[in-house]
matplotlib code that plots the C-alpha trace (Angstrom):
import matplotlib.pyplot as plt

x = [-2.1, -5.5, -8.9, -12.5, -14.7, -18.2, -19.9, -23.4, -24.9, -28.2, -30.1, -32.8, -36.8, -37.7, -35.1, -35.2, -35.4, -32.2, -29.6, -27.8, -25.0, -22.1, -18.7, -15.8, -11.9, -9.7, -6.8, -8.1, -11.4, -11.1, -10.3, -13.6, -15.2, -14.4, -15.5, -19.0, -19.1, -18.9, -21.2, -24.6, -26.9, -25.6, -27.6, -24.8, -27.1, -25.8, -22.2, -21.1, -23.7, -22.0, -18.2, -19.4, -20.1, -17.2, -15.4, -17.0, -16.7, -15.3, -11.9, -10.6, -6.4, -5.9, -2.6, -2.7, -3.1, -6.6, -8.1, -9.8, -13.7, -17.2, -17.6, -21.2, -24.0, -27.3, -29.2, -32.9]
y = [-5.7, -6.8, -6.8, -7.5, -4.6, -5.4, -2.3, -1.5, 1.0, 2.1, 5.0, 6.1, 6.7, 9.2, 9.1, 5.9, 2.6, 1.0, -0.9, -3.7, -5.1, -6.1, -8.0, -7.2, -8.2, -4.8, -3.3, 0.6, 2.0, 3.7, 0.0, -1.7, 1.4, 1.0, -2.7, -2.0, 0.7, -1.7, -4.0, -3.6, -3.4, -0.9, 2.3, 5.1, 8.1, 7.1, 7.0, 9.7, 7.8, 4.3, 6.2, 7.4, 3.2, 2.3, 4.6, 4.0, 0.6, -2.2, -3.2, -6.5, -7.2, -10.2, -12.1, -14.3, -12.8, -13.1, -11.7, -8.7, -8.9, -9.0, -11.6, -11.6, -8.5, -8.5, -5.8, -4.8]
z = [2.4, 2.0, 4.2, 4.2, 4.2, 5.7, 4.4, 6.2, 3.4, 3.7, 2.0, 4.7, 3.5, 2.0, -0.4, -1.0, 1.0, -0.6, 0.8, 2.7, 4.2, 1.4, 2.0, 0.0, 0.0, -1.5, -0.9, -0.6, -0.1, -3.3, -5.0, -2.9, -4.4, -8.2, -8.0, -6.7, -9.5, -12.1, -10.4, -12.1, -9.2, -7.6, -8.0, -10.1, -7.6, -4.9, -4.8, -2.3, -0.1, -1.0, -0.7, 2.7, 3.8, 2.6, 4.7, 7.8, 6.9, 9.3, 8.0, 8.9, 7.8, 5.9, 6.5, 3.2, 0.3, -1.8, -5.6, -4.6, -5.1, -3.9, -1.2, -0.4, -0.6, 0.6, -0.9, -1.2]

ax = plt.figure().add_subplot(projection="3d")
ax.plot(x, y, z, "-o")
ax.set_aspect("equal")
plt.show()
């Protein structure tokens, strides 16, 4: 089975003032994990925080079944 992760990730000043809201479809958090990984704007230092989003993320079941991928992100 499928869902939608909407993934609120933010990294909080002073560390850095990165962030945003992304949408992905995936079957496991560690496969919604791997694709922002090899997405290149993504920041590599700050995975655990990313991991931690995706978590905590809201999860929404799919009943039909869709290519796994990043929806929508807005990052800054």
């Amino acid at each position: 089975m499928k869902y939608v992760y909407i993934i609120d990730y933010w990294i909080t000043f002073p560390s850095s003032e990165y962030g945003g809201i992304v949408v992905c479809i995936g079957e496991t958090d560690l496969e919604v994990f791997e694709l922002l990984l090899n997405e290149q704007s993504f920041p590599e230092s700050n995975n655990t925080a990313m991991m931690e989003s995706i978590k905590n993320a809201t999860k929404l079941a799919l009943k039909d079944e869709y290519q796994s991928g990043i929806i929508e992100a807005f990052t800054t």
